[in-house]
C-alpha positions as MATLAB code, in Angstrom:
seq = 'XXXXXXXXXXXXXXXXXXXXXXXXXXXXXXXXXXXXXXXXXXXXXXXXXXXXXXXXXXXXXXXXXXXXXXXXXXXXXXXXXXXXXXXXXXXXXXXXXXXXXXXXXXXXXXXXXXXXXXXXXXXXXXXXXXXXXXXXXXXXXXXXXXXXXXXXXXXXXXXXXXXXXXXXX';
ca = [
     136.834  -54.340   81.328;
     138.731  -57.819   81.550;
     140.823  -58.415   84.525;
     144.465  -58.188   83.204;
     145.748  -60.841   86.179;
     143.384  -63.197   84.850;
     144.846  -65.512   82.030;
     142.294  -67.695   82.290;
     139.628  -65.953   80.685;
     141.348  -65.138   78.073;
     142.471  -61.694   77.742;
     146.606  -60.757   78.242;
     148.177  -57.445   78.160;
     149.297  -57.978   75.092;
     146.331  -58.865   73.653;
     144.557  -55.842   74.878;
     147.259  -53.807   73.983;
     146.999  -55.396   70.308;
     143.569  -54.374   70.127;
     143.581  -51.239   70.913;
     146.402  -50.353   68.567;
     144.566  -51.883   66.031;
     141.345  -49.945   66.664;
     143.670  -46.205   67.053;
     145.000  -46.923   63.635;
     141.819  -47.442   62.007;
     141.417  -43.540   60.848;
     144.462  -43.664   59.190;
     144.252  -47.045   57.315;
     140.872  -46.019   56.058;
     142.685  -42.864   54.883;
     145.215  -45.138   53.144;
     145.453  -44.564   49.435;
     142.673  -41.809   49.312;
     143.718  -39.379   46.743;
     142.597  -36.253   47.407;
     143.370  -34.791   44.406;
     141.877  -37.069   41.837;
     138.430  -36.308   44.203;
     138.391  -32.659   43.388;
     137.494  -31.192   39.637;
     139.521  -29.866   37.330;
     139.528  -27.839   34.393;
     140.970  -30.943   32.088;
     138.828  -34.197   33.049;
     138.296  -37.342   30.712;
     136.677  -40.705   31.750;
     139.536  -43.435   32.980;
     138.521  -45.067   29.062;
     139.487  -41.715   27.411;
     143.067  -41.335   29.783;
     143.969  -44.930   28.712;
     143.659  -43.744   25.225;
     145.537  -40.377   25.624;
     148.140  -42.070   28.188;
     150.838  -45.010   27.445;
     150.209  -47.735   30.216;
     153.202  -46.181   32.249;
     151.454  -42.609   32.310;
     148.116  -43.930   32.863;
     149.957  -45.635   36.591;
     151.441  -42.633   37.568;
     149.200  -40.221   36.603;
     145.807  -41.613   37.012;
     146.644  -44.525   39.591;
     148.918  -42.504   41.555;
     151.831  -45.193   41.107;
     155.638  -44.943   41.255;
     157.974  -45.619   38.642;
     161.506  -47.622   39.218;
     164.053  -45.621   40.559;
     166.639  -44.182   38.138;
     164.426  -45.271   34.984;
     163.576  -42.481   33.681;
     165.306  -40.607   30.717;
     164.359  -37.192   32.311;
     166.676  -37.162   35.297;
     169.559  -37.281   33.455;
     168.117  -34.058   30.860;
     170.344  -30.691   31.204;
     169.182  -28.568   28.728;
     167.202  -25.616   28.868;
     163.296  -25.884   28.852;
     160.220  -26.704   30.593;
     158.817  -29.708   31.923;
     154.959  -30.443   31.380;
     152.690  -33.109   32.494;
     152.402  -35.721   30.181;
     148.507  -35.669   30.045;
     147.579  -32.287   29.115;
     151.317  -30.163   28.517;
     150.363  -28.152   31.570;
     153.884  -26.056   32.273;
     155.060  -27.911   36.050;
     158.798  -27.132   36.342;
     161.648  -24.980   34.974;
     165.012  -26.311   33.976;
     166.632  -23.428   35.991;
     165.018  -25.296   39.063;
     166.087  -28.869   38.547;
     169.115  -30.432   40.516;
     170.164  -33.749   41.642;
     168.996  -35.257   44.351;
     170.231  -38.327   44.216;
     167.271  -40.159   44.905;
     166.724  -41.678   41.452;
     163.556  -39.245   40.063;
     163.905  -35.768   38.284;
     164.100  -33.612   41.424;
     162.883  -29.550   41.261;
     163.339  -26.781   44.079;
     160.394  -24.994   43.046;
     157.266  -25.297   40.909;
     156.462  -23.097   37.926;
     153.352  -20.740   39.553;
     150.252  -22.600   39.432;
     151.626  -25.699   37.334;
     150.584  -27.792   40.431;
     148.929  -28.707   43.619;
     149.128  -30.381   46.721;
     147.243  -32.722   48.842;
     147.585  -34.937   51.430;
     149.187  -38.632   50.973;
     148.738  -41.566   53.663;
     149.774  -45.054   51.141;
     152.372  -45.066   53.633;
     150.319  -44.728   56.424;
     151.401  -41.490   57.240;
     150.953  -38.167   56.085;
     152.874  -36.779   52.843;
     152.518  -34.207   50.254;
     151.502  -35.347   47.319;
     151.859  -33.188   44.157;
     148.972  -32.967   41.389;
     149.057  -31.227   38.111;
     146.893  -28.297   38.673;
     144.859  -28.769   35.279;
     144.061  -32.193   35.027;
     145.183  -33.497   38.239;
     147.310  -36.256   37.493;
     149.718  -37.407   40.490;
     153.059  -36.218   39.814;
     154.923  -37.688   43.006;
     155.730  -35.720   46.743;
     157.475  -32.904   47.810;
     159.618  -33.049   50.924;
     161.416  -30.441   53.205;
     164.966  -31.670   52.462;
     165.511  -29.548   48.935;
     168.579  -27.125   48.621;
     168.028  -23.185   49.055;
     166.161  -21.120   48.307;
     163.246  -23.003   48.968;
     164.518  -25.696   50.972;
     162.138  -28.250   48.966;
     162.778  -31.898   47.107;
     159.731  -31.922   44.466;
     160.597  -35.933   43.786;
     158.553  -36.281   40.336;
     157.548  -39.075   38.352;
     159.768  -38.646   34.692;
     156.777  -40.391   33.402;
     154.273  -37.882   34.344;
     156.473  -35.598   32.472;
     157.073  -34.296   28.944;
     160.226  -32.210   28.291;
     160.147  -29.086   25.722;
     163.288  -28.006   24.819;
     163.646  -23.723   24.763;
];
């Protein structure tokens, strides 16, 4: 162990202290990006050849790369009529109209999934943990769900508009 007094041979306090933050947060920068969900199988799977033929190049981000779209751009947050949203890639039912709201935040925003239109896993592209959420058929990434949603649930499921398909009904 280097002598912390001794500045001469080239080890400081903060360098030390550098180091071993450094080394602590190498579990969780190996874990950044993993996606959990696109790991597992699913009952809908193509190659990544046969998605970029199925998806537009916006879907295939979201979905398949696990990317974000731009705040406010999608023509889904601003729907109000009565239906069902579905995942873009396979029309898997995700979310009800009646469970919609506004969150403010800029991306269609639900209270509560449709029962077993999707999945969870774990998130750390921020290098901490988050929810992700996953269609539950072909496990495209949808986007996250928080604790911060209105009653009854108390959730924010903050979804990509671009995973999405809206059916009207």
């Amino acid at each position: 162990m280097p002598d912390l007094n001794d500045a001469a041979n080239g080890w400081s306090r903060r360098k030390l202290l550098t180091a071993l933050g450094a080394t602590a947060s190498l579990p969780v920068m190996a874990a950044c990006g993993s996606g959990d969900a696109l790991a597992k199988s699913f009952p809908v799977e193509y190659g990544e050849a046969q998605w970029r033929k199925r998806l537009t190049a916006e879907q295939f981000f979201i979905l398949r790369q696990e990317g974000t779209e731009r705040p406010y751009s999608s023509a889904l947050l601003k729907e109000k009529h009565k239906g069902i949203y579905v995942c873009a890639a396979d029309g898997s039912r995700l979310f009800s109209s009646a469970t919609k709201y506004d969150s403010r935040t800029g991306w269609p925003s639900f209270w509560k999934p449709l029962p077993g239109g999707t999945g969870t896993s774990t998130d750390y592209k921020l290098g901490y943990p988050r929810t992700e959420v996953h269609c539950a058929t072909c496990g495209g990434h949808l986007g996250h769900v928080f604790n911060d949603g209105p009653r009854p649930t108390g959730k924010r499921y903050c979804i990509n508009g671009d995973a999405m398909e809206f059916r009207a009904g």
